[in-house]
LUMMAR-745563 format. One record per residue: residue in one letter; x, y, z of N, C-alpha, C, O in turn. Coordinates in pm, whole numbers, plus 50000, padded with zeros to 5 digits. Atoms other than C-alpha are relative to their C-alpha. Layout:
aXYZXYZXYZXYZ;...
This chain:
x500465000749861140099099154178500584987550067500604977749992;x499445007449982141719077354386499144986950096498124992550136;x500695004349943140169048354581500424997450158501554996450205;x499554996949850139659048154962499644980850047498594975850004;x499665014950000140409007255078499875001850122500545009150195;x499724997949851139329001855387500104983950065499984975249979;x499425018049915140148964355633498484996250114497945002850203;x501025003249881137428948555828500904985350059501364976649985;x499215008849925139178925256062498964991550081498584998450176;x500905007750004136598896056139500274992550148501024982750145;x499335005049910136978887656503498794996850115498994995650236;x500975002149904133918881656668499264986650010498094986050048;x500675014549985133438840056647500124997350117500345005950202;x499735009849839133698814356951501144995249957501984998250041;x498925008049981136348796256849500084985950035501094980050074;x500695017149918134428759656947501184992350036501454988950152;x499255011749985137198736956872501735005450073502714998250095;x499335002349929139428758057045500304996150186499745001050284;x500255004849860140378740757362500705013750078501565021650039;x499344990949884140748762157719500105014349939501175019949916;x500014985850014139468796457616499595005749846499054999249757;x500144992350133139348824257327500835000049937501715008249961;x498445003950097141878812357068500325013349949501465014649905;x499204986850035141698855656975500915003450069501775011750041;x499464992649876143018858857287501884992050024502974996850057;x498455003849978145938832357293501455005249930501445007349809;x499144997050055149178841957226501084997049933501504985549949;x499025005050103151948842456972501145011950048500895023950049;x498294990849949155648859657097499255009450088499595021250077;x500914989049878153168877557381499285009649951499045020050013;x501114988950051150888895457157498944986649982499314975249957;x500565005650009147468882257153499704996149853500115004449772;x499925003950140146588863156810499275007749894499645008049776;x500574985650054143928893456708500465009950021499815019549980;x499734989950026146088916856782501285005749885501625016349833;x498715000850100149188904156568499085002449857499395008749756;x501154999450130146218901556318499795014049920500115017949807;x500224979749994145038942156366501245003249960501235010749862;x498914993649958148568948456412500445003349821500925013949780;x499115001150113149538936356021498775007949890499045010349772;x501284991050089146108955455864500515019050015500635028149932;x499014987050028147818986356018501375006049969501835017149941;x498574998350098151078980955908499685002849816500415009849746;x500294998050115149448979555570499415012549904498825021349966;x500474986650085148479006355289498444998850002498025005949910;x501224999349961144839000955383499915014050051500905017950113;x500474988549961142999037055455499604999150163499985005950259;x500755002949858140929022055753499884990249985499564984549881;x500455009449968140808994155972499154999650102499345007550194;x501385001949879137558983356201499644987550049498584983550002;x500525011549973137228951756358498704997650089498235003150188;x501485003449962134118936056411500194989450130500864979150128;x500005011149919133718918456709498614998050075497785007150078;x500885003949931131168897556925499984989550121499124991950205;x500185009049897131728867457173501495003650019502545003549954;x499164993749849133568881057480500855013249927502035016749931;x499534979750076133968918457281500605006550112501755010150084;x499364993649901134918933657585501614997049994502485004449947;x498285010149981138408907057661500605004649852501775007049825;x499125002950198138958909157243500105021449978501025027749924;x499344984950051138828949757216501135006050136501845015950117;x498584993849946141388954957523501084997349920502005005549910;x498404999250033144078939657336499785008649893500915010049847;x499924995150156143098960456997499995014850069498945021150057;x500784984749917143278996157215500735010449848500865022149886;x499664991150069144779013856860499454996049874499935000249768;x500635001250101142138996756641498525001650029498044995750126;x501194995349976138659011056614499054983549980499354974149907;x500885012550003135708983256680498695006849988498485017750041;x501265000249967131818980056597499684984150068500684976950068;x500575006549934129938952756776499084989649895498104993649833;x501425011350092127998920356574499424993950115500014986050189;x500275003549904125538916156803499114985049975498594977750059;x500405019850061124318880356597501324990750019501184978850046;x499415014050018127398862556585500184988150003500844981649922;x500615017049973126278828856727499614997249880499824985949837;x500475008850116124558830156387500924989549896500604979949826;x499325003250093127858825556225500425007749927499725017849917;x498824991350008131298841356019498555014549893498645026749892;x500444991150124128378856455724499565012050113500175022450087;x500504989749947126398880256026501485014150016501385026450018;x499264986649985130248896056068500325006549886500665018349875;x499944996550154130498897055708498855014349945498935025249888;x501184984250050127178918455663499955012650096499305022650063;x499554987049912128408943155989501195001249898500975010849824;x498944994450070131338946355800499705011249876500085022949881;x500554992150087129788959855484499015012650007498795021449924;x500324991149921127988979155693500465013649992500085024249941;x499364989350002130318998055776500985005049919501695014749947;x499164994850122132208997755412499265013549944499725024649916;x500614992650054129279012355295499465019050071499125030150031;x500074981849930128959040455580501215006949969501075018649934;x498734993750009132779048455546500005003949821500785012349775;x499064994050112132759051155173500764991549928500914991549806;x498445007950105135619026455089498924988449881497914981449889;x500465006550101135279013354749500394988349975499964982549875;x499455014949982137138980554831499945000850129499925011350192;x499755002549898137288962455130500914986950017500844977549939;x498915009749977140038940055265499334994250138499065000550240;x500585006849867138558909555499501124990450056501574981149988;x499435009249966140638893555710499814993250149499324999850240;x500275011549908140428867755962500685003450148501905002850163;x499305000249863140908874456354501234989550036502334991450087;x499065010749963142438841756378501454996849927502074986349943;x498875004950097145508845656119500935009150024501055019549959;x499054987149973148398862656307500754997049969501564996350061;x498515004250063151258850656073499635009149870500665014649831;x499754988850132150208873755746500815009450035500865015550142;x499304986249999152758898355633498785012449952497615010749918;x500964990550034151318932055562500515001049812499695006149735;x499524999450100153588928755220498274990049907497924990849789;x500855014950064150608899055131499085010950002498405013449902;x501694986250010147928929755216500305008249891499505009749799;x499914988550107149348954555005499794995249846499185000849756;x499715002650140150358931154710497954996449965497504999049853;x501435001550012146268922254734499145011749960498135010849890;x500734988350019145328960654743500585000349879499754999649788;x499504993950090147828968054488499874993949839500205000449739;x500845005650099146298942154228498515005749976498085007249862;x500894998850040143228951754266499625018649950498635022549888;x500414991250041143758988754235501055002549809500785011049724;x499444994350146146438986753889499304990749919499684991849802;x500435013250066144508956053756498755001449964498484997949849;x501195000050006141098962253791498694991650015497524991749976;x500685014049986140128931053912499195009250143499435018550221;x500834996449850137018929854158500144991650147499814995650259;x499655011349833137928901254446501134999149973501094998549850;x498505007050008141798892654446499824994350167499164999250259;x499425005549882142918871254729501794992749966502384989749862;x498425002850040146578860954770500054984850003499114977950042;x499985015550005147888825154723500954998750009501705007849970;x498675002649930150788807654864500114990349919499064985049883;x500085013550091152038779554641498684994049947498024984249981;x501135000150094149458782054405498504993850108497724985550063;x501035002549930146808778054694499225010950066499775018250147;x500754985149947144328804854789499385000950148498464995050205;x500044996549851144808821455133498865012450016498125015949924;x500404989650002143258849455265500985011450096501995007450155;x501164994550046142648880055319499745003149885500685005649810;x500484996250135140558887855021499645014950033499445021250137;x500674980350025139528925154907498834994049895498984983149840;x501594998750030135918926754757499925014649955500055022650047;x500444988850007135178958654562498655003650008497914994349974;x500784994949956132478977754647498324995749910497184996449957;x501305009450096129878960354339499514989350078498304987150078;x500555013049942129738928454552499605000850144499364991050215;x500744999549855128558944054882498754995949998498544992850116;x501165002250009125258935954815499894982750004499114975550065;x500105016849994125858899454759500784993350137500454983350202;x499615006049860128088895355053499335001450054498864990150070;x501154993749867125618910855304499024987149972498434982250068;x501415008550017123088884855146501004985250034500474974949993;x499355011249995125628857755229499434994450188499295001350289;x500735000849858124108834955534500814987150050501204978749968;x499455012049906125708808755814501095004450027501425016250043;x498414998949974129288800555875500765003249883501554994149858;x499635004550093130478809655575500175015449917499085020449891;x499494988550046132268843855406499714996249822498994988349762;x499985001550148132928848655044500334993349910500304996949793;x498745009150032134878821654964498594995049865497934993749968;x500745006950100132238807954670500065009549928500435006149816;x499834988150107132198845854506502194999049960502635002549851;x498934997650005136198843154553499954991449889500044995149773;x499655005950121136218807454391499165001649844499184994149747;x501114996150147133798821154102500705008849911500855008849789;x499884981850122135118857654010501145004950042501445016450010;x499034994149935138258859254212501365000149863501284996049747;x498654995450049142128870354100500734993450081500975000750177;x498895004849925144448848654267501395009750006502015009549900;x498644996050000147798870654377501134988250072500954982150177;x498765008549943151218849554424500465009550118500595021750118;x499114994849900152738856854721500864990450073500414979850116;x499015009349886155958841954923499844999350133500774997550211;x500574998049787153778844855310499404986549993498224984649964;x501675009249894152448811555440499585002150056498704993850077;x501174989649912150828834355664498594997849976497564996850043;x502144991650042147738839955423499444980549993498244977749984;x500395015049935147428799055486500054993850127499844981850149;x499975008849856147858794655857498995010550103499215021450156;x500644997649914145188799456044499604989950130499494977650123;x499985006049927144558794056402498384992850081497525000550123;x501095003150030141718771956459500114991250176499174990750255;x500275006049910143228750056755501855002350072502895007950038;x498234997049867146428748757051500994992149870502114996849849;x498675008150026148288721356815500145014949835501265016049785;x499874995750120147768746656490501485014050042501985019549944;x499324994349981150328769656662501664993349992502684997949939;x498885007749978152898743256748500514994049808501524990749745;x499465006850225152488732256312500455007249973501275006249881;x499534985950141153118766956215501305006450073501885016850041;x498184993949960156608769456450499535010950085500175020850051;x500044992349927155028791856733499294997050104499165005150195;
């Protein structure tokens, strides 16, 4: 039986420290930075992608008009409330892994997604995340055993403690799955 992998694309923070606006929204070569994001989840061997969104959902699902969205209507609480909509909707869809990745990281290849799915489905590992010079990026995949503990995960704060516990590090050649955009100068570091 084969397994159905589906992407939750994590896009519904504020963005505090970025200055002058919604850092989903700024752009990289004229695509907005969540949509280069969406863009590399559907380039990828992922089944389904769904991004979650919440502060200014409206502005953040025009640019995604060929990626399906639900709504976190907590997010002020922080990244774990999009974390437990996400599982949400792993667990309504079915998929027995899920691939999380970050609104804010529009430099991943989709090669860094696949080699992540494609560990965890010949390997049998349950979390893999990829790593760039031996440093662990994201997105991570989560199989379907640890939904229960993510969902119970609370604040600002994703899986990253189950990753460094029980995770699979994959090598990959993308500094992508390490550059995320957090502020205006983090674009100008990463050459865009």
């Amino acid at each position: 039986m084969s397994s159905k992998i589906g992407a939750a694309l994590l896009a519904a923070g504020q963005g505090e420290r970025f200055a002058s606006g919604n850092k989903l929204l700024a752009t990289v070569d004229g695509s907005a930075i969540v949509a280069r994001a969406a863009a590399t989840l559907r380039a990828s061997t992922v089944d389904e992608t769904v991004a979650v969104l919440g502060h200014d959902d409206d502005r953040v699902r025009e640019t995604l008009p060929a990626t399906e969205t639900v709504l976190n209507e907590r997010y002020h609480e922080g990244q774990s409330t999009s974390v437990t909509r996400a599982v949400a909707v792993a667990r309504e869809r079915g998929w027995d892994g899920t691939v999380f990745m970050l609104g804010d990281m529009p430099f991943v290849d989709p090669e860094s997604v696949d080699a992540v799915v494609e560990t965890y489905l010949d390997e049998g590992e349950t979390i893999c995340a990829p790593a760039y010079e031996g440093k662990r990026g994201n997105p991570a995949l989560f199989d379907s055993r640890h939904y229960e503990t993510l969902a119970a995960v609370t604040g600002d704060t994703g899986g990253r403690s189950l990753i460094e516990a029980e995770g699979t590090l994959v090598a990959v050649e993308d500094p992508g799955v390490r550059q995320d955009v957090d502020c205006r100068a983090d674009l100008e570091r990463y050459g865009h």
